[in-house]
C-alpha positions in Angstrom: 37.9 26.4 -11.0 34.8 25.3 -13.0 35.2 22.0 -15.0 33.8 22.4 -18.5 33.1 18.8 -19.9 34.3 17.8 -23.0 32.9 16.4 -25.6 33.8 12.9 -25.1 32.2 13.0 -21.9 29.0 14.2 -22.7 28.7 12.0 -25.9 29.6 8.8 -23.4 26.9 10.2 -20.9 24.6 10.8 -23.6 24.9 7.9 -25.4 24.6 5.7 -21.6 21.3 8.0 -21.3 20.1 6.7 -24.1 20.8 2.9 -23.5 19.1 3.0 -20.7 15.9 4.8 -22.0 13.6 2.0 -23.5 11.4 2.5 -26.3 8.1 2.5 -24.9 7.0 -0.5 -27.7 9.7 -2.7 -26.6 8.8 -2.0 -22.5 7.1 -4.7 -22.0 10.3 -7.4 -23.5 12.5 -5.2 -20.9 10.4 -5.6 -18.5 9.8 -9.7 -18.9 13.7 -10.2 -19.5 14.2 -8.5 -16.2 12.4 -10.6 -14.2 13.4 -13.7 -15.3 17.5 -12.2 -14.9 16.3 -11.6 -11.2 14.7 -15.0 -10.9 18.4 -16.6 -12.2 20.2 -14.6 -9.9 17.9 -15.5 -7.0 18.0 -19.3 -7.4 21.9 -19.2 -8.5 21.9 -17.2 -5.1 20.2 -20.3 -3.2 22.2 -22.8 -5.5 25.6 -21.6 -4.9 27.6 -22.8 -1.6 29.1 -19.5 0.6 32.1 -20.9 -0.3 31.6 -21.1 -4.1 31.8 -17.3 -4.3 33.3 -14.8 -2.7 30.2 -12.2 -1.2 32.0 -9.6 -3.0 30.9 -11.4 -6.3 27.4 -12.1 -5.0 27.5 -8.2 -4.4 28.2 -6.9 -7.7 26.1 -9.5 -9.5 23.3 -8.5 -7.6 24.0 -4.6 -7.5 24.6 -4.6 -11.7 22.1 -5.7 -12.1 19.7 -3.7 -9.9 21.8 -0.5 -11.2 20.7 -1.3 -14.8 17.1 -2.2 -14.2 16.3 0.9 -11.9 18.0 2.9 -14.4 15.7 1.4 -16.9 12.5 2.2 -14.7 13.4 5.3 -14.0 14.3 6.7 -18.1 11.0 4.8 -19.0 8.4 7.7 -19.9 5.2 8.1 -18.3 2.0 7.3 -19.8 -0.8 10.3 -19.0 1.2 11.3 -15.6 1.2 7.4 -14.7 3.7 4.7 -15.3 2.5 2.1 -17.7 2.8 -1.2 -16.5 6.4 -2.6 -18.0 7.6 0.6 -15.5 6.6 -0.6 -12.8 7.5 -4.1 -13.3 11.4 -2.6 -13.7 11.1 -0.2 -10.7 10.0 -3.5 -8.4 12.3 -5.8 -9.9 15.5 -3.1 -9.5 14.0 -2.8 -5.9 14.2 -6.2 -5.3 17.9 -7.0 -6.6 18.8 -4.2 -4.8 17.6 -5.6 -0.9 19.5 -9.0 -1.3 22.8 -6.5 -3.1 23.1 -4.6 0.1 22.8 -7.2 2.4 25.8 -9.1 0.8 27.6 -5.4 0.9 27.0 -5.7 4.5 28.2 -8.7 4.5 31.8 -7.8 2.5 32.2 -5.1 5.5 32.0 -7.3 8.1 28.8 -7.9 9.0 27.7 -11.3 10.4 24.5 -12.2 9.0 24.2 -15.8 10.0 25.1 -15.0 13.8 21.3 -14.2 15.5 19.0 -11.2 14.3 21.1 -9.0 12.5 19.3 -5.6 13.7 22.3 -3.5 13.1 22.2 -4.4 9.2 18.9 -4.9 8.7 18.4 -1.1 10.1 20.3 0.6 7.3 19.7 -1.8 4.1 16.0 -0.7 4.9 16.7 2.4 5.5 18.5 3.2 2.2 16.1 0.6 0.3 13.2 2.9 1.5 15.3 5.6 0.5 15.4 4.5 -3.3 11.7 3.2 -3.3 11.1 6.5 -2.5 12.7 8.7 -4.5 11.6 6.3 -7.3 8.1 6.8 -6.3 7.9 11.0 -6.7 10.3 10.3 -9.3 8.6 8.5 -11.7 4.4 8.9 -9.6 4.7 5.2 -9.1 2.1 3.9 -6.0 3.7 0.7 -5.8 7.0 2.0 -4.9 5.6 3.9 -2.1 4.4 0.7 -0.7 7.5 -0.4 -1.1 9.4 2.2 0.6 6.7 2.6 3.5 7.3 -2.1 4.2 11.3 -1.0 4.1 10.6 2.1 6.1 8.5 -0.3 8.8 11.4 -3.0 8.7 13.8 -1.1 9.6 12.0 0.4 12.3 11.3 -2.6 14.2 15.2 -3.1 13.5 17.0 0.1 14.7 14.2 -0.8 17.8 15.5 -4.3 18.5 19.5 -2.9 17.3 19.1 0.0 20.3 17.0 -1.4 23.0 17.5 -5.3 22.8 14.2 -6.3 23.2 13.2 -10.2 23.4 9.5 -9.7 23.7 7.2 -8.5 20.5 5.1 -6.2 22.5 7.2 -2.9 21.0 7.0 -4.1 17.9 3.3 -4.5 18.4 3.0 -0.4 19.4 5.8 0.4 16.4 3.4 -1.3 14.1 0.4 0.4 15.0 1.8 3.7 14.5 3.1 2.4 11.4 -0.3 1.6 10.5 -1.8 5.1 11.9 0.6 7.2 10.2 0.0 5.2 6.7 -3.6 5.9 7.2 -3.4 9.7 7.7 -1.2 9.7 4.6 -3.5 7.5 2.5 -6.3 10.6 4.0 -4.6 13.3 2.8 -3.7 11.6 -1.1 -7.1 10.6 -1.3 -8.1 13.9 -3.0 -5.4 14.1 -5.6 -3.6 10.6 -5.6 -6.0 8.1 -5.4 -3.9 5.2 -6.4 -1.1 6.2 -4.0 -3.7 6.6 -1.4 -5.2 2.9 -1.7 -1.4 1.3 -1.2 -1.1 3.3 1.6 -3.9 2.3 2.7 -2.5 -1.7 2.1 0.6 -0.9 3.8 -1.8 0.1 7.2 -3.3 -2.9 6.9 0.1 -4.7 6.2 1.1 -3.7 9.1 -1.9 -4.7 11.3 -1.8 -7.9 10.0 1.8 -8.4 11.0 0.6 -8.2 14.0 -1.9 -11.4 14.1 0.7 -13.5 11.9 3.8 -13.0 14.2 1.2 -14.0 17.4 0.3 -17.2 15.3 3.6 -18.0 14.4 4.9 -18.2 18.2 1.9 -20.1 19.3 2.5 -22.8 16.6 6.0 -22.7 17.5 5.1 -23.1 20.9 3.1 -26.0 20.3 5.9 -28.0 18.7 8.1 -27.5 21.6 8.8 -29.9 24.0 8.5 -28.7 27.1 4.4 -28.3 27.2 2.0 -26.4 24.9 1.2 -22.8 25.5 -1.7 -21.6 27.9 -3.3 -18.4 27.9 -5.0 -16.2 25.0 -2.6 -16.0 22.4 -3.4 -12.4 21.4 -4.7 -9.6 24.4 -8.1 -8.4 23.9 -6.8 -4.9 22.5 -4.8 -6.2 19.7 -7.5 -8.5 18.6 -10.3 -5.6 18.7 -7.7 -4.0 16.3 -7.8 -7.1 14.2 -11.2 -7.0 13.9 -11.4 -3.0 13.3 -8.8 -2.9 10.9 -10.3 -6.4 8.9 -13.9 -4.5 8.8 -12.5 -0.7 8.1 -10.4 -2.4 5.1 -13.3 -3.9 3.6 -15.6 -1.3 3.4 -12.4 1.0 2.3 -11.9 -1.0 -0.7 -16.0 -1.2 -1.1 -16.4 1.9 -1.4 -13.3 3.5 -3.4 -14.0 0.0 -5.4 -10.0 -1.2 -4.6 -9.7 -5.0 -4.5 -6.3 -4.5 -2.4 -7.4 -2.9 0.7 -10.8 -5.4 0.4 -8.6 -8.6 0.1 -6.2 -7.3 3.0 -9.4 -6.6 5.4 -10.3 -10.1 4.4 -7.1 -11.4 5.7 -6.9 -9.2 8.5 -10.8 -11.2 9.6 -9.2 -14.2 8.8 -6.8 -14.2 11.6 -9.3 -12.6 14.1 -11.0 -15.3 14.1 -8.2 -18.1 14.0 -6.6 -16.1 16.6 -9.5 -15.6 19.0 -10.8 -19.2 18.0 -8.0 -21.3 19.5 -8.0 -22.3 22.8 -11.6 -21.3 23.9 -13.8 -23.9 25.8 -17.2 -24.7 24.6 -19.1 -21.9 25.7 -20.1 -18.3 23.9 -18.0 -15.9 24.8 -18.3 -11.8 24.7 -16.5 -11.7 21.2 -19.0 -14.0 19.2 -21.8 -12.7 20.9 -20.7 -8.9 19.8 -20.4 -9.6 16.6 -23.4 -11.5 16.0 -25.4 -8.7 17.7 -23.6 -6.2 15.7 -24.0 -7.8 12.1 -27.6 -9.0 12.9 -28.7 -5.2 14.0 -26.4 -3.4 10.6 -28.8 -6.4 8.2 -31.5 -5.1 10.3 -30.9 -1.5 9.9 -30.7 -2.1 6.2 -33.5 -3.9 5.9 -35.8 -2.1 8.0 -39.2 -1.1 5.8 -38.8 2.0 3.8 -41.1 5.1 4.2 -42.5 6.1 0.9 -41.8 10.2 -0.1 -44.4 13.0 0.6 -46.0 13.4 -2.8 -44.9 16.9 -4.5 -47.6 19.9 -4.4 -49.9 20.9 -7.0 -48.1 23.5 -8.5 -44.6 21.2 -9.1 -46.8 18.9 -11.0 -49.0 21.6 -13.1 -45.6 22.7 -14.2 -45.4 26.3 -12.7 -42.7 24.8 -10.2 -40.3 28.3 -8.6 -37.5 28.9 -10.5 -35.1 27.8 -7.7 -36.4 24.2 -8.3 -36.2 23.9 -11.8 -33.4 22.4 -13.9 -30.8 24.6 -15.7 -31.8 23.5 -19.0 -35.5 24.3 -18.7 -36.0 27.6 -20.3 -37.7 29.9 -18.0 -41.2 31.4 -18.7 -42.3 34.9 -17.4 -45.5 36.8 -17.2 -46.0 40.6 -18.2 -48.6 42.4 -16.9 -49.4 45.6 -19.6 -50.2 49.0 -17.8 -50.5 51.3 -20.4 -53.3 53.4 -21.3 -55.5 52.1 -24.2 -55.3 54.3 -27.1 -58.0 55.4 -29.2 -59.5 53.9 -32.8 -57.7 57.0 -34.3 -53.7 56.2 -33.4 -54.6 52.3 -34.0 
C-alpha cells in the first residue's frame, strides 16, 4: 500500500525546508553564529566534569547542533557551480560538531574511550565522518570537504589497522600512509583537468599525510628523550622515509609554484622543515651523503638555470621583406595573391 502524504505533512517538511535554507545575504551571520555556537559547545565540553552530564546529553548537544548547521550548508545555494564562502564555513563547522557527537554516541553504547587507544571506535566515527564529508562534497562541489573526508578516511584506516592486527610499532602506519598519500595524488591527477580546486586539497591531503609521517617520528624521539631510562640512539627516521620527506617537501613546492596554490607550497615547506630537523639530530660533526646531495643538487639546478643563453638564428630574408609562406603568417593578416594573365591581347578595334 502506497502512502500518500497529507497535507500537513508536506507543509511541516516544507516549511522545515525552508528554515533551513539561508538567504544568501544573511550567509555570512549564519555562518559567524555557527562558529562561535561550536566554540561554546567545545569549551563547555572541556569545562564540564564527566560527571556533570550524563554523555547522552553531551551527545545530543553536540549532534543538534551539527544536524542544524550541515543542514544549513547543505540548502545554501551555490554561487557559479562553487560554494561561496559562508557554505563552506557551515559544511566545516557541521563536520566538526559532528566528530566529537559520535564519539560521545560511542560512548552512550558502551564504549570506553578513556581505557588505551580506542581503535575499535575511532574506526567507525571516521568512517561515517568521511562518509558525510563526502557526500557533502559531490553534494554541494565543496573541495574542502573532500579534504576532510580523505583526513577521516586516513584516520580510520590506521585505526581499523591497529583495531585488527594490534600493532605496537608505527612502521604499518608508515606504509598505510604512503598509500594514503599515493592514492590522493593520483586523484588530485585525474581532477586536475576539470576540478582544479578539488585537485590542489587533494593534493594537501598527500602531503598531510607524508608529513604525518615525520611528526609522529619526532614526537617519539622527544618523548624518548624525556624518559628516564637513557636517551634514544640510532637515526630517528630510516633513510627511505626521509628521502620521501625530502621528495614530497620539493614536489609540493614546485606543485603549488606552478598551479600558483599557496596550500600545497606551505605544506612542501613543512614537509622540508622536518627533513632537515629530522635528519639534523643526532649527527656527529662531519658531512654526511645527505647534505652533500643536496648541495650538489641545488648548486647544479641554479647552474642549469643560469647557464649563458644562446641567442636565436636570425629569420631569412623573405620573413623580414614581408612575403613570409602562408603557413607562418598570423590568422588575422589578410593574405595577398598574385595572378598571372594568359589571355590573348586583343586588338585596338574590341578595346
Amino acid at each position: 500500500m502506497v502512502r500518500v502524504p497529507t497535507a500537513g505533512t508536506t507543509s511541516f517538511s516544507c516549511v522545515l525546508a525552508e528554515l533551513l535554507r539561508p538567504p544568501p545575504h544573511r550567509g555570512p551571520l549564519i555562518a559567524a553564529g555557527a562558529v562561535v555556537l561550536a566554540t561554546g559547545l567545545a569549551l563547555a565540553e572541556l569545562r564540564l566534569d564527566a560527571d556533570a552530564l550524563a554523555p547522552i546529553w553531551h551527545c545530543l548537544a553536540f549532534g543538534v547542533a551539527a544536524g542544524i548547521t550541515l543542514g544549513l550548508g547543505l540548502q545554501a545555494p551555490n554561487e557559479g557551480g562553487r560554494p561561496p564562502a559562508y557554505q563552506s564555513v557551515l559544511l566545516i563547522t557541521g563536520l566538526a560538531l559532528l566528530y566529537p557527537a559520535l564519539l560521545r554516541l560511542a560512548d552512550v553504547l558502551g564504549a570506553e574511550l578513556g581505557d588505551g587507544f580506542p581503535a575499535g571506535e575511532l574506526t567507525w566515527v571516521s568512517a561515517v565522518e568521511a562518509a558525510v564529508a563526502l557526500f557533502c562534497g559531490v553534494r554541494r562541489r565543496s573541495a574542502v570537504c573532500l579534504l576532510i573526508a580523505a583526513l577521516a578516511a586516513g584516520v580510520a584506516l590506521l585505526s581499523g589497522w591497529q583495531w585488527i592486527f594490534g600493532n605496537d610499532t608505527f612502521t604499518a602506519s608508515r606504509w598505510l600512509l604512503l598509500a594514503t598519500a599515493i592514492a590522493l595524488a593520483l586523484v588530485s591527477l585525474v581532477l586536475r583537468a576539470g576540478s582544479p580546486r578539488q585537485a590542489e586539497l587533494m593534493a594537501d591531503g598527500a602531503a598531510l599525510a607524508i608529513l604525518a609521517i615525520g611528526l609522529q617520528a619526532l614526537g617519539s624521539y622527544f618523548l624518548k628523550t624525556l624518559s628516564l631510562f637513557g636517551s634514544p640512539t640510532g637515526p630517528i627516521l630510516p633513510g627511505f622515509w626521509e628521502f620521501i620527506l625530502l621528495g614530497v617537501g620539493c614536489g609540493a613546492i614546485a606543485y603549488g609554484a606552478i598551479e600558483r596554490s599557496p596550500g600545497p607550497a606551505w605544506l612542501g615547506f613543512a614537509n622540508l622543515v622536518v627533513f632537515v630537523v629530522v635528519t639534523g639530530l643526532q649527527t656527529e660533526a662531519t658531512l654526511y651523503w645527505w647534505p652533500l646531495i643536496l648541495i650538489l643538487l641545488g648548486a647544479g639546478a641554479m647552474g642549469a638555470g643560469l647557464r649563458p643563453r644562446q641567442p636565436l638564428p636570425p629569420e631569412p630574408d623573405a620573413y623580414r621583406a614581408g612575403d613570409a609562406p602562408l603557413a607562418s603568417r598570423s590568422v588575422d593578416e589578410e593574405p595577398v595573391y598574385r595572378v598571372r594573365d594568359d589571355s590573348p591581347p586583343t586588338s585596338v578595334g574590341e578595346r
